[in-house]
N, C-alpha and C positions, 0 to 999 in steps of 0.2 A: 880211454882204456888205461891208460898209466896213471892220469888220477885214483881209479880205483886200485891198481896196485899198489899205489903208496898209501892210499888210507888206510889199508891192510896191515902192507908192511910196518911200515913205522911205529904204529902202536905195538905190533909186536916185541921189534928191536928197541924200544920204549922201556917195554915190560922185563925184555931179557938183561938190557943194562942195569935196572933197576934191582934185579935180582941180584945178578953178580955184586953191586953197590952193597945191597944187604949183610949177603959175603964174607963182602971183605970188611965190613965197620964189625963184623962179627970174630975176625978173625980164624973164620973157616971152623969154629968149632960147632957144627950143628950136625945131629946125630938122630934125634929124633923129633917127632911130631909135635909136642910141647916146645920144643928147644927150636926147632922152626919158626914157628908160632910167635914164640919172645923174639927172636931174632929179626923175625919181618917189624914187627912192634917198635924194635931198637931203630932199626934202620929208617921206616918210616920217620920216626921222630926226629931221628938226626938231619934224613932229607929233608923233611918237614920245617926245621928251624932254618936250615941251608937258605933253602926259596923261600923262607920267609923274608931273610936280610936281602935278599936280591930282589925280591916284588917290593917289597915295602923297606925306604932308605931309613938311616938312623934318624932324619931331622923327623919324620911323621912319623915314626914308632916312637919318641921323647914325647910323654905328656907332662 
């Protein structure tokens, strides 16, 4: 049973961190549907590079 409450949970509290992450690299300026839009775009990308240097070190990323 508490297995399944964390499968649950977690990706929730996941999803909400990542939101608020969005956010704040946004500087809380988002007002509309387009400006959301961009703003998830930014953020993803930013996360994106983030765990890139963390999955993958500088010596295998140097070709």
């Amino acid at each position: 049973m508490t297995f399944w409450i964390l499968l649950f949970v977690i990706p929730i509290c996941v999803i909400a961190i990542v939101e608020e992450l969005i956010y704040f690299f946004v500087n809380k300026r988002v007002f509309g549907p387009s400006n959301l839009e961009l703003a998830s775009v930014k953020g993803f990308k930013l996360l994106f590079k983030k765990f890139k240097k963390i999955i993958y070190p500088k010596s295998i990323n140097q070709e």
